[in-house]
N, C-alpha and C positions, 0 to 999 in steps of 0.2 A: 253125396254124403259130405256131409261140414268137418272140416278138419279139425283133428281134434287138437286139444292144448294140452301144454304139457307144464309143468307147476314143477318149482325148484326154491328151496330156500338157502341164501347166501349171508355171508357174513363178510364183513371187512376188521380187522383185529392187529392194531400193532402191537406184537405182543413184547418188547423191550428186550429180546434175547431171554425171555423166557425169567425176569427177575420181576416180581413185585414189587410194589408200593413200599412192602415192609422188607426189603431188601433180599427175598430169601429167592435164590435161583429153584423154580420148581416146572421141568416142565409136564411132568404129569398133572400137574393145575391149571395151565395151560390148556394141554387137551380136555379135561375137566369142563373145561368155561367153553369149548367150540363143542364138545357133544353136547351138552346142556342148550346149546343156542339154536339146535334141532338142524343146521346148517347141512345141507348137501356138499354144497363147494365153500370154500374157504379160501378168502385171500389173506396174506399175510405177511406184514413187512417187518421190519428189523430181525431178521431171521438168522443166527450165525451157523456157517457151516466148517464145522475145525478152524473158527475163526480167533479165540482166545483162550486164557486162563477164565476169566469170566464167566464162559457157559462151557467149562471143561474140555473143551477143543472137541466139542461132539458133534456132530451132523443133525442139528437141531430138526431140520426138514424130512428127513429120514424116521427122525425116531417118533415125530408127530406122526407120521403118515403111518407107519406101526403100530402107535396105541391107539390109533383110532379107524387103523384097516382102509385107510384112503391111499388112491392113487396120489402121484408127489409131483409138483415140474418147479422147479428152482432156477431163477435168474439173479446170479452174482453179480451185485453190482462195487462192490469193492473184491480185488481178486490178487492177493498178495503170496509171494512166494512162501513157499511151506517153511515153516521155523525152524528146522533141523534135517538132514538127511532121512531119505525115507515117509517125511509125513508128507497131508495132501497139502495140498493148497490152501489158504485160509481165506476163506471168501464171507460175504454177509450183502444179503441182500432181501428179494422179495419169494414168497412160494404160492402156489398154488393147492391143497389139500381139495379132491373128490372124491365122494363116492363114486361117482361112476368114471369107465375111462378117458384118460388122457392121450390122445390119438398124435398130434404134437405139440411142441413149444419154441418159442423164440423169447430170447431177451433183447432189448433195443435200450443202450444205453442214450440216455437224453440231455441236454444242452447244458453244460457246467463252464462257470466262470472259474475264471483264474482262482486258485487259495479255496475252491468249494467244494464241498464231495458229492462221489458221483453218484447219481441217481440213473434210476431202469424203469423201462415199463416191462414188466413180463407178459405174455401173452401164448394163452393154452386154450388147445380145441378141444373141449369135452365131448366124448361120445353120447347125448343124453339119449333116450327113448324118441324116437321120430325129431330127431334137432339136431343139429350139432350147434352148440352156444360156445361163442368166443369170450372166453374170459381174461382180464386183462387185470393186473393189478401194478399199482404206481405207488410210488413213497416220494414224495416233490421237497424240493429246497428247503430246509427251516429257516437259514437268514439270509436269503436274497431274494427278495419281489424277481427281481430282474429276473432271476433265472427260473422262477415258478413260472412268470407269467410268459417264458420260451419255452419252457418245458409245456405248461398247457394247451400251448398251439401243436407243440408234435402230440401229445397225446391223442388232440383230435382228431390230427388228418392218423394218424395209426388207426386210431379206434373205429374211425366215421367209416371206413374202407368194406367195414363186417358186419351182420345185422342177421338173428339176433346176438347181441353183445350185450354184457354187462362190465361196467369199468368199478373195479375195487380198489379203495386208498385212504394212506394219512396224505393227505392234500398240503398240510401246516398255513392254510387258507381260511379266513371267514367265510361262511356267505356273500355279503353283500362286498366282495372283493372282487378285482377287474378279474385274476385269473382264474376264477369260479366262475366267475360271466361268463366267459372263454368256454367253459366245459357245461356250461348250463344253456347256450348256445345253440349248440350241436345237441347236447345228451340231455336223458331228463332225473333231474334230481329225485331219488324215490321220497329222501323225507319229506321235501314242498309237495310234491304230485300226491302223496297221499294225504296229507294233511289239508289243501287244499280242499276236498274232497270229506273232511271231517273226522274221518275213521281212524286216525293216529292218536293214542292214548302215550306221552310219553311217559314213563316213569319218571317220580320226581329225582331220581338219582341222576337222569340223564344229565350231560354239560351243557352247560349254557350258551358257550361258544362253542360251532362246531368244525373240527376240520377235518374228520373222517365221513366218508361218501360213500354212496351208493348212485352210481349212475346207470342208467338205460338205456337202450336204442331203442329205435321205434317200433318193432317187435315185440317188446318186451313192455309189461306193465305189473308197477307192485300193488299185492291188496293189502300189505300192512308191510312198516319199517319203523323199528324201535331199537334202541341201545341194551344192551342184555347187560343188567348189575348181577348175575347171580355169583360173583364175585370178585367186586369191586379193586380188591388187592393185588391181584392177579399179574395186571401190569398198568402201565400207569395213562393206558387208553382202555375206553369202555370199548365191546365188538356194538358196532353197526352192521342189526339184522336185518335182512329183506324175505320177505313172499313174492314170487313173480312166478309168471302167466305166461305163456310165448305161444300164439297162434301162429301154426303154420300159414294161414290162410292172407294174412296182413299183409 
């Protein structure tokens, strides 16, 4: 008997602590834009947890995973002592949101220069139907080449390790940049591999430069990936959606 496939739809979404474009901290709009995106799993970075005045010092990861009934795994990658006697910790980093469960998780924080903050790969083992899928999500440098393009080499050997895996992230990477090379490499980009391919309709709202991904392993193949405007304001990155595929059989 031919083994069968099993089909998951993912999203990658910075969602800015949960503030929009029009500056209104919302984050049941938020969860709004990741049901609407039909996503199974959900990666997500800039995530605060009791991290500020800002997003109310509330466990952003928590309360998504509540309104939308998903399992949660969270990797802090800024972890600062609690503001007062009594509170938690103030942390912000990257999560994980699925529907299905989450068996474990690690966070791996990754290569930071001097004067730079610290960036994570999260990495969580979903329980799917006949699979278990390595999911991974990254939030890389915004002003250092340098350290994107150290950090892209650990992500690979991390990531390259599991299969199937899919790698979710703001990259803050073009395309045609050496540290996307690095990770186009090893992993396959879903927006080239299916546009390639013809079947990729972007909406005209999508950006024009891209630095949020969707990567695959070899396992794993998408039949469509497109940016989801169903509400542009939201925050101030569009979610990167994917459709994939994963034969046991590969």
């Amino acid at each position: 008997m031919a083994p069968a496939e099993t089909t998951v739809t993912v999203t990658s979404f910075n969602i800015h602590h949960g503030q929009g474009t029009d500056g209104v901290l919302d984050l049941a709009r938020i969860a709004r834009v990741i049901r609407a995106s039909g996503a199974d799993i959900a990666g997500l970075q800039e995530v605060d947890r009791h991290f500020a005045k800002r997003s109310d010092w509330t466990d952003q990861a928590a309360e998504l995973a509540e309104l939308l009934g998903c399992h949660v795994a969270y990797g802090a990658n800024i972890d600062l002592d609690p503001p007062g006697p009594g509170k938690p910790r103030a942390q912000f980093g990257n999560a994980v949101l699925s529907r299905h469960p989450i068996s474990r998780w690690e966070n791996t924080h990754l290569f930071r220069s001097p004067g730079e903050e610290q960036r994570g790969l999260l990495h969580a083992e979903v329980d799917m139907p006949g699979v278990l899928l390595h999911v991974y999500v990254a939030h890389l440098a915004a002003s250092s080449q340098t350290d994107r393009a150290r950090q892209a080499q650990q992500v690979v050997q991390l990531v390259h390790e599991n299969d199937p895996a899919v790698l979710l992230g703001d990259f803050n990477a073009r395309p045609q940049t050496p540290e996307i090379g690095t990770l186009r490499a090893a992993l396959t980009d879903t927006w080239s591999a299916v546009s390639a391919v013809g079947s990729l309709a972007p909406h005209p709202g999508a950006p024009a430069a891209r630095i949020d991904y969707i990567f695959t392993s070899q396992r794993l193949s998408a039949t469509w990936t497109r940016f989801s405007t169903d509400d542009p304001a939201a925050s101030d990155h569009l979610p990167v959606v994917s459709r994939l595929a994963s034969d046991a059989g590969r």
